[in-house]
C-alpha positions in Angstrom: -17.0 -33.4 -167.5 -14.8 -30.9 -166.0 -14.8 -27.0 -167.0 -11.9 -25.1 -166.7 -12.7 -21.3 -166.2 -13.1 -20.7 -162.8 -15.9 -17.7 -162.0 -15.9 -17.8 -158.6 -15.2 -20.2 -155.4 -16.9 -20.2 -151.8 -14.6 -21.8 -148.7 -16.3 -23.5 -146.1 -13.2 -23.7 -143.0 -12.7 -25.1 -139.9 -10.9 -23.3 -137.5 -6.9 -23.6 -136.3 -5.8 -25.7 -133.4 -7.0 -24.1 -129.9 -6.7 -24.9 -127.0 -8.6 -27.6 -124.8 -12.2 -26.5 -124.1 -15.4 -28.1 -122.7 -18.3 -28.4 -125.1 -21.2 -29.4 -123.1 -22.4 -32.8 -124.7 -25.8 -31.8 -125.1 -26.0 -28.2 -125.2 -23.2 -27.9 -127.1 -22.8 -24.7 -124.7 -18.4 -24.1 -124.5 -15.6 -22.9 -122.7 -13.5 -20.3 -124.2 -11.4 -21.1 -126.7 -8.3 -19.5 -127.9 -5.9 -20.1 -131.1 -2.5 -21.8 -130.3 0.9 -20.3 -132.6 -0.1 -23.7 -133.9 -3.4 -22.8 -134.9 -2.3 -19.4 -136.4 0.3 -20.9 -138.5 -2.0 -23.6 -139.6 -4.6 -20.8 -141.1 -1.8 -18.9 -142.6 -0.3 -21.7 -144.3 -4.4 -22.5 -145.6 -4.4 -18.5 -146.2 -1.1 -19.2 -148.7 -2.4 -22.0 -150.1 -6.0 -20.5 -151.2 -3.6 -17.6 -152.6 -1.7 -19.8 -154.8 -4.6 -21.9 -156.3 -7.2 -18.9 -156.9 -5.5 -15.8 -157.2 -2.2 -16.7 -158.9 -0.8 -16.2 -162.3 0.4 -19.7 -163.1 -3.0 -21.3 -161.4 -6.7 -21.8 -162.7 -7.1 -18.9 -161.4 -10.4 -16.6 -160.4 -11.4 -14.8 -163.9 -11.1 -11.0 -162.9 -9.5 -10.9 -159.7 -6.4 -8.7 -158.4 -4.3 -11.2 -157.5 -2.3 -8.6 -155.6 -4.4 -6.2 -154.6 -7.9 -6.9 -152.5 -10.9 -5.6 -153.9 -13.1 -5.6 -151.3 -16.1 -5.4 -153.8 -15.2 -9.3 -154.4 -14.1 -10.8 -151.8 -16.5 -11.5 -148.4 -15.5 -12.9 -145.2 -17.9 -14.7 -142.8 -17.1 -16.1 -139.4 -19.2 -17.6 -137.0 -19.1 -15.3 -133.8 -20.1 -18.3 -131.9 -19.2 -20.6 -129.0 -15.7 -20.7 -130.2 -15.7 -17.0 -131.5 -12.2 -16.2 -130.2 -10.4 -18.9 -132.3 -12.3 -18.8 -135.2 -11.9 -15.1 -135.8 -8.2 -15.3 -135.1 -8.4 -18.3 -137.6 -9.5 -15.9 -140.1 -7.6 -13.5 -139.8 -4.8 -15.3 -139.9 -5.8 -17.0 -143.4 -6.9 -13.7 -144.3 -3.1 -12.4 -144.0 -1.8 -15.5 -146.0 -4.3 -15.1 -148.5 -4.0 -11.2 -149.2 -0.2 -11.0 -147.8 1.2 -7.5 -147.4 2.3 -5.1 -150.6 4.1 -2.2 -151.6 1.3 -1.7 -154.1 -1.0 -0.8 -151.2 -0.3 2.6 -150.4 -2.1 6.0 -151.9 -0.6 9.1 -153.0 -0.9 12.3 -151.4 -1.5 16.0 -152.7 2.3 17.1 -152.0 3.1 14.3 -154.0 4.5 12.1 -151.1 3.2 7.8 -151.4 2.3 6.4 -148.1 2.9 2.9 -147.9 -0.1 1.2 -145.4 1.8 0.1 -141.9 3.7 -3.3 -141.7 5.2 -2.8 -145.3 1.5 -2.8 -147.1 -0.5 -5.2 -144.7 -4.1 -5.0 -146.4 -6.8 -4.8 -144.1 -10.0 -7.1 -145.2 -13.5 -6.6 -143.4 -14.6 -9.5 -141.7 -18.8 -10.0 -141.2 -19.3 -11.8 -137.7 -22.2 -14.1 -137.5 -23.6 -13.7 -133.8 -25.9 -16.3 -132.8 -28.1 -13.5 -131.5 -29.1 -12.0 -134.2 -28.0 -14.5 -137.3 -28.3 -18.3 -136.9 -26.7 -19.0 -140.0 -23.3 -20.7 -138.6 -24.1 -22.1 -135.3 -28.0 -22.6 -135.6 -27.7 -26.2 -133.3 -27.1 -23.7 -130.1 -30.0 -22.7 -127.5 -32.3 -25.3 -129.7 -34.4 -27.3 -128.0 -35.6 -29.4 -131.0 -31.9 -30.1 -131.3 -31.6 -30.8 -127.7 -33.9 -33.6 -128.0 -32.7 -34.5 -131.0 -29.5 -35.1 -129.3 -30.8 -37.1 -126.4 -32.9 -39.0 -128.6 -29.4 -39.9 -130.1 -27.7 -41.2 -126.9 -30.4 -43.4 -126.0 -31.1 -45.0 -129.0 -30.5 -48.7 -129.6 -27.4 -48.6 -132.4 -26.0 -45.6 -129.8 -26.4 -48.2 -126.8 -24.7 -51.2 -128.3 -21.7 -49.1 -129.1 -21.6 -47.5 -125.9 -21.3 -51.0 -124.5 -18.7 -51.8 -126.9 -16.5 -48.6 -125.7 -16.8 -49.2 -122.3 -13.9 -51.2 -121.8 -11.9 -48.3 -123.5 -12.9 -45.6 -121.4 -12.1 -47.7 -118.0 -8.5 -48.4 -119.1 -8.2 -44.2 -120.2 -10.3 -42.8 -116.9 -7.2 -42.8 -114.9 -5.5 -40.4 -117.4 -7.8 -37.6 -117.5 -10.1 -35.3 -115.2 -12.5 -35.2 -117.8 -16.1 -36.5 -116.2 -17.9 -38.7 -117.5 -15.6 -41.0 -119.5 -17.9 -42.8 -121.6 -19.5 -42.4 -125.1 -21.7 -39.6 -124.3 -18.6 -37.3 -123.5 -16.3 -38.6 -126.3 -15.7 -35.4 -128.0 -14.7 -33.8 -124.4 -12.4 -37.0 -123.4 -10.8 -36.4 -127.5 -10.6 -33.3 -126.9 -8.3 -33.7 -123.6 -6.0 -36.3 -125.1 -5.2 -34.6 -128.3 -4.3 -31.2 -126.6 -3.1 -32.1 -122.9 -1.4 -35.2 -123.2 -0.7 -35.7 -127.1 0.8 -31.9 -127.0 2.0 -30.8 -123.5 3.2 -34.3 -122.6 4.6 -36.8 -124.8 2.0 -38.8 -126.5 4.3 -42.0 -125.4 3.2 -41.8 -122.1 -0.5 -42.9 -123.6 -0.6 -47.1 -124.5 -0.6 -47.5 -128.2 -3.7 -46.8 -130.4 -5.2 -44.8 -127.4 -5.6 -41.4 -128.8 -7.1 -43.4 -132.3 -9.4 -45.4 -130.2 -10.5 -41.2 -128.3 -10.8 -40.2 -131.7 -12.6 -43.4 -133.4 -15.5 -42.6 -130.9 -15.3 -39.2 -130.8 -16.0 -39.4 -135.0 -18.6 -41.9 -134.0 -20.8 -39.8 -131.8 -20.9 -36.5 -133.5 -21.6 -38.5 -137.2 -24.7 -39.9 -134.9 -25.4 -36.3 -133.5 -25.1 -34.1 -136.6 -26.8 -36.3 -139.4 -30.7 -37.8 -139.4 -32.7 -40.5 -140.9 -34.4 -37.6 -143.0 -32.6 -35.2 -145.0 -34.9 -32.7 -143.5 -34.7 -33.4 -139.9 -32.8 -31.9 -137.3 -29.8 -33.5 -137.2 -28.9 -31.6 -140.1 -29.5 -27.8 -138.8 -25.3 -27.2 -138.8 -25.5 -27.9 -142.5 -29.1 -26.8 -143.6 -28.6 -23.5 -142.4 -25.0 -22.6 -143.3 -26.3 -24.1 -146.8 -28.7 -21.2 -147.4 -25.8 -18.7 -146.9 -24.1 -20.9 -149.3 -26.5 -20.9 -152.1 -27.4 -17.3 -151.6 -23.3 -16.5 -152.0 -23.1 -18.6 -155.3 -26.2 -17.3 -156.9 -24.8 -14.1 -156.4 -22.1 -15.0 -157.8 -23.2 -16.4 -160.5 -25.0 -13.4 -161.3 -22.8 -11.3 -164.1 -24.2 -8.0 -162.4 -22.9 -8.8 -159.0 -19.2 -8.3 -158.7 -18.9 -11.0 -156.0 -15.9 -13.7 -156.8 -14.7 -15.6 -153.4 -16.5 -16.1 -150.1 -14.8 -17.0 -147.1 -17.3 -18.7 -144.3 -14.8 -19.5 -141.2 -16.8 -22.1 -139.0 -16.0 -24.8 -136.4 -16.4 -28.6 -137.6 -20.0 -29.3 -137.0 -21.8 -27.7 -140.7 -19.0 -30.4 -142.1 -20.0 -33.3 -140.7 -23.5 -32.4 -141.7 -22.8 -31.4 -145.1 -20.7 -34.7 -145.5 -23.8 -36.6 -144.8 -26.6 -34.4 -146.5 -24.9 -34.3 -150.1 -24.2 -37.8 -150.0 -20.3 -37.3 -150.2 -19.9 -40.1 -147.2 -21.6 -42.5 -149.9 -18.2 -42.3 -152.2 -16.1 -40.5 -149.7 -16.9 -42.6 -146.2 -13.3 -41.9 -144.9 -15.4 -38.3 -144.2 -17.6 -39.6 -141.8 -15.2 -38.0 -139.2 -14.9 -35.0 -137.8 -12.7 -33.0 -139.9 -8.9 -31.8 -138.6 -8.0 -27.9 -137.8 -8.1 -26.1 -140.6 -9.8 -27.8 -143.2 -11.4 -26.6 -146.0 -13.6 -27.4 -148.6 -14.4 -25.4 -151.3 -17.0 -25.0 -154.1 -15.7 -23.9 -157.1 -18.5 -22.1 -159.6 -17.1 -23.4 -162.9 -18.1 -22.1 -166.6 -17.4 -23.5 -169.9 -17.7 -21.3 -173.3 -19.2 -24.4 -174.7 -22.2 -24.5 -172.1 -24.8 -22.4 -171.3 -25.0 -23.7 -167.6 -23.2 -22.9 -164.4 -21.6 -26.3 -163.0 -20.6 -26.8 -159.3 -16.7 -28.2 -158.2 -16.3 -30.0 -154.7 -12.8 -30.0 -153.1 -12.2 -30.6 -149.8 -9.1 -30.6 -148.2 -8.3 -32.9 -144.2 -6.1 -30.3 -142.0 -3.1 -29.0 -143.2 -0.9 -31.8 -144.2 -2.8 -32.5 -147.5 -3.8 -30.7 -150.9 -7.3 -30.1 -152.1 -8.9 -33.7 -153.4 -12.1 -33.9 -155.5 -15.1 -35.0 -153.5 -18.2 -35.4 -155.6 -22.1 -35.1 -153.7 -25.6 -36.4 -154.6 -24.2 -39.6 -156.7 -22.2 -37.4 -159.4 -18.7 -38.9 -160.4 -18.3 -35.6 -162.0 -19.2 -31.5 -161.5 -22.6 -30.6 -160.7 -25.0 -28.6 -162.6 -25.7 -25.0 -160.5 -29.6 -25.3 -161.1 -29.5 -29.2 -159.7 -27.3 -28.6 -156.4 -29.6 -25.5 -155.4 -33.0 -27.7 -156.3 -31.6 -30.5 -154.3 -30.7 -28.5 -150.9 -33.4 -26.2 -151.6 -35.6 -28.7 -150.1 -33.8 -28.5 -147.0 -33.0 -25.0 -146.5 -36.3 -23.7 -147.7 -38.0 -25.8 -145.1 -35.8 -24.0 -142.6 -36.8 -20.8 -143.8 -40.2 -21.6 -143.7 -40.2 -22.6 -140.0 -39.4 -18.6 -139.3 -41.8 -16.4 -140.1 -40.1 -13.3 -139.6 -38.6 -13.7 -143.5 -34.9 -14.3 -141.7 -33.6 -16.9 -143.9 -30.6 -17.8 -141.5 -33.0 -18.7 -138.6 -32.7 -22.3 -138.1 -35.4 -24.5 -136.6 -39.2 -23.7 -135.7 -38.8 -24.2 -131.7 -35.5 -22.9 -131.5 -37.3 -19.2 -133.1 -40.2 -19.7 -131.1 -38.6 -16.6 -128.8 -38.3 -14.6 -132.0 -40.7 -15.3 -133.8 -42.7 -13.9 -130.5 -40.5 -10.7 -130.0 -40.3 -9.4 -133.7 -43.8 -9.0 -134.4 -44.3 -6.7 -131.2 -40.9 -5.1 -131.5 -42.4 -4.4 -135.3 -45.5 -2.9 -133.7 -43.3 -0.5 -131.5 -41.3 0.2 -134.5 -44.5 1.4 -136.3 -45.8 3.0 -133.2 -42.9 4.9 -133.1 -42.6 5.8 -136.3 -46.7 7.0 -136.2 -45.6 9.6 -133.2 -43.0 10.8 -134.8 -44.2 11.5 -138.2 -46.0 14.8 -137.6 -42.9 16.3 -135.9 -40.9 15.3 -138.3 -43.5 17.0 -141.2 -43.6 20.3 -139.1 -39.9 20.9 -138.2 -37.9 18.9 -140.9 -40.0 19.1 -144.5 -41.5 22.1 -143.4 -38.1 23.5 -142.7 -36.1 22.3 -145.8 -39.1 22.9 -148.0 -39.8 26.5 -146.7 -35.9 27.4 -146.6 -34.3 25.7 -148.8 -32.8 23.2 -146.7 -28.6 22.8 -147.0 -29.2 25.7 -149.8 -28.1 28.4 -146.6 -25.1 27.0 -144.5 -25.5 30.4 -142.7 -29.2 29.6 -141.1 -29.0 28.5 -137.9 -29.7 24.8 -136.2 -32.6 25.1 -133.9 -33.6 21.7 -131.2 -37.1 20.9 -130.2 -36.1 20.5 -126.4 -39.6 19.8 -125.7 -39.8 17.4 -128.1 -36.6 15.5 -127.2 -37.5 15.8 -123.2 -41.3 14.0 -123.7 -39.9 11.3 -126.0 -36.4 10.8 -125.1 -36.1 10.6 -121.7 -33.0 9.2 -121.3 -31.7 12.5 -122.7 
């Protein structure tokens, strides 16, 4: 059964082209990584596209959106601030600009009467919330783990990963004399993929390659990171890409779900591994398996929070669209031929990303795996025992010379009594001052 009014949709993206990097193969550690013109007009053109599906007149549009307008009150932006921070925040922005392009409409009027239009002929500026890996593991939690190093390793010496290195071997000799990239085997595909696509398939013409080359570099490429980022149980490691960015996910659509919170669309910019991930946790490779792949530059797939007058519940819509050569296709998760009731989806992940949030005892739910917050789990107790420390020494100062002040005069009552500093004070607890 499909609903027609549209409440609100969250975008799960993958960045624009780049160009070539190293990704360590079991770290996942990476060179820097910058957007191509390519990659910028590939966002924009997703940007445009978003626009003219959600927040257009003739669409099924967003029920009480400016279409013209942004109202920063419902739209959020996320990007991972991660390995590949450079090119996925120019990703976003770049869909950003398609998606809210500029207007005439944005300008404010002054009190002599004169409009100011905002600089480049309206161009709306649209906060953007960076996910550090530092402080917020929600969108690159498989980084400085070692649970997911192992997990990885396990991977590359397992039997099935063996066999199929065997198999690619003969590949890798014919395309070693092509590329620097060391070592060319199975356990570097992604890097030796990576290398083909952007250094011979784009700086030189792809016909100096032998034919099916660059499918056969991208074939095992697919291969290794489906092995990498998926697991025999739904909770196991393999799946920290997806099980973490999936409790941002279900936090954003519960909000907006909620008729109090003004939230309509959420942006989360990424790189491709929470896809692959997600591809295999909600079962979409089980009626989709063309996804078992890692996805092009700038894909997308959205989740659409559907309502119907003549239901009661909230219903879940998956599209999910390959690069930017295609349009949005339905993809349907956990066996449904058909939208997903809100309650079930968050039941069925919540199995997942609740473990995840159990594993970190500091309440963080965007932490990812219990050894890879073993470090924080350790620090934020004692920096909470400074905190309250602190907060102990300072409290009957702060009764004496700020109550006691503002009580006694009146406090921000007499503009004309003067601002006094404890130098003392400042000298025996600040020191750096």
């Amino acid at each position: 059964m499909s609903h027609s009014d549209i409440h609100g949709v969250i975008v799960l993206v993958r960045n624009g082209d780049r160009y070539e990097h190293y990704q360590d193969s079991v770290t996942y550690k990476a060179s820097y990584a910058a957007s191509t013109p390519l990659g910028a007009v590939q966002s924009h053109g997703l940007g445009a596209y978003l626009r003219s599906l959600y927040f257009h007149d003739t669409s099924p549009r967003i029920q009480d959106v400016n279409a013209e307008l942004v109202d920063l009150a419902k739209i959020h932006v996320l990007v991972n601030s991660g390995e590949e921070s450079t090119s996925v925040f120019n990703s976003a922005t770049a869909l950003l600009q398609g998606l809210f392009p500029p207007s005439v409409k944005h300008r404010t009027t002054l009190a002599n009467d004169s409009s100011i239009v905002a600089p480049l002929k309206g161009y709306q500026y649209i906060p953007v919330e960076t996910a550090e890996p530092a402080n917020d593991r929600s969108l690159e939690s498989w980084t400085d783990c070692p649970a997911f190093q192992q997990h990885v390793k396990n991977v590359l010496s397992s039997t099935k990963f063996k066999e199929a290195k065997r198999e690619a071997e003969s590949f890798y000799k014919a395309v070693e004399s092509y590329i620097p990239v060391r070592p060319v085997n199975l356990d570097n595909a992604y890097n030796v993929c990576q290398y083909l696509h952007f250094t011979v398939f784009v700086l030189i013409p792809a016909i100096s390659l032998p034919p099916t080359f660059m499918q056969q570099a991208r074939g095992w490429a697919d291969f290794r990171e489906n092995a990498v980022f998926s697991d025999e149980q739904i909770t196991g490691i393999g799946y920290i890409a997806s099980r973490t960015t999936l409790s941002t996910i279900t936090t954003a659509l519960q909000r907006i779900a909620f008729n109090g919170d003004p939230l309509r669309f959420m942006l989360i910019e990424s790189t491709y591994h929470p896809f692959i991930s997600l591809f295999h946790q909600t079962e979409m490779i089980k009626s989709h398996p063309e996804l078992q792949a890692i996805p092009n530059f700038a894909s997308a797939l959205a989740i659409e929070l559907r309502r119907s007058p003549s239901d009661a519940r909230d219903f879940l819509s998956f599209k999910f669209r390959n690069g930017s050569e295609e349009d949005f296709r339905p993809v349907h998760i956990f066996g449904h031929r058909e939208d997903i009731p809100l309650t079930e989806f968050i039941y069925r992940v919540g199995v997942t990303y609740i473990r995840c949030v159990a594993f970190n005892t500091v309440t963080n739910p965007r932490f990812g795996s219990e050894i890879c917050d073993q470090q924080q789990q350790r620090m934020v107790p004692c920096l909470w025992r400074i905190f309250q420390g602190a907060c102990t020494a300072w409290l009957p100062w702060f009764g004496k010379h700020v109550l006691g002040c503002g009580i006694r005069r009146g406090w921000g009552l007499h503009p004309d009594t003067p601002y006094t500093t404890d130098l003392a004070f400042l000298q025996r607890f600040l020191p750096w001052t």
